[in-house]
C-alpha positions as CSV (number, residue, x, y, z in Angstrom):
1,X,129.8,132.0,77.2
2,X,129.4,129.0,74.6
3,X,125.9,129.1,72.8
4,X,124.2,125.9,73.4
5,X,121.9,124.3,71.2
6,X,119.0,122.8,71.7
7,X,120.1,119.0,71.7
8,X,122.6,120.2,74.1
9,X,120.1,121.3,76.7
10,X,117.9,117.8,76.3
11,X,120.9,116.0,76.4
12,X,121.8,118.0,80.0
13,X,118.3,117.1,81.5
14,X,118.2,113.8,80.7
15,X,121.2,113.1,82.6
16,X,120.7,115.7,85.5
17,X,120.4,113.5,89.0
18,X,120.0,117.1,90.9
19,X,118.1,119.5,90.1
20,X,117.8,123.1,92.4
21,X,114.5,124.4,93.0
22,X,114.5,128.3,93.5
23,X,111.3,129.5,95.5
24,X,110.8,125.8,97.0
25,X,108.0,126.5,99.9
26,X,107.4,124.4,102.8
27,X,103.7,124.8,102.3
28,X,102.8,121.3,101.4
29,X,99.6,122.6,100.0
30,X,101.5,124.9,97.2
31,X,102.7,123.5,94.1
32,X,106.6,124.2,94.2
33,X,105.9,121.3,97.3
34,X,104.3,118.9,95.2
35,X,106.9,119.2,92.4
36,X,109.9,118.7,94.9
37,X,108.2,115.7,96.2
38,X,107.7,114.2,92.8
39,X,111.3,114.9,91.6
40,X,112.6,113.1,94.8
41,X,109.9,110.4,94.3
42,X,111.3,109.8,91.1
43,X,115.3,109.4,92.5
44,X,116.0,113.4,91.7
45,X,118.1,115.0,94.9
46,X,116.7,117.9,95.2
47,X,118.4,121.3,96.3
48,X,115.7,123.7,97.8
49,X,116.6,127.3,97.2
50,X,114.4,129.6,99.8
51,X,115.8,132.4,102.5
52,X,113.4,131.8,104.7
53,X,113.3,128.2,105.6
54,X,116.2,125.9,107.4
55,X,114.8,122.7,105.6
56,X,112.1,121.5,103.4
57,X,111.5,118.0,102.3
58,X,114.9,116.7,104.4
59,X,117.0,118.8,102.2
60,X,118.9,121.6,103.8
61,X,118.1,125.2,101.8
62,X,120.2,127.5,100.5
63,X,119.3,131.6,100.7
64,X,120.2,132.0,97.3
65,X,121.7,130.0,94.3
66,X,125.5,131.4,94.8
């Protein structure tokens, strides 16, 4: 696996337009909500990673990040 620096990894998020969110809950009162509302606000798509839940903010989830 190549070692990436620092620069590397800023350089990665800058430029990320999706962004996977593993433990995403549909409980709009817990913070994992509010931060997958404010990345889509703000144009992110959003890939909600949770086993237990068929969809959460109009995304389809995923069980598990494979």
């Amino acid at each position: 696996m190549k070692n990436i620096n620092e620069e590397e990894v800023l350089n990665m998020l800058k430029n990320a337009k999706t962004i996977a969110i593993v433990g995403l809950s549909n409980d709009k009162t817990r913070i994992s909500y509010k931060v997958g509302e404010i990345l889509q606000e703000a144009g992110y798509k959003i890939i909600p990673v949770n086993p237990l839940v068929e969809e959460i903010l109009g995304e389809k989830t995923y069980p598990s990040l494979l």
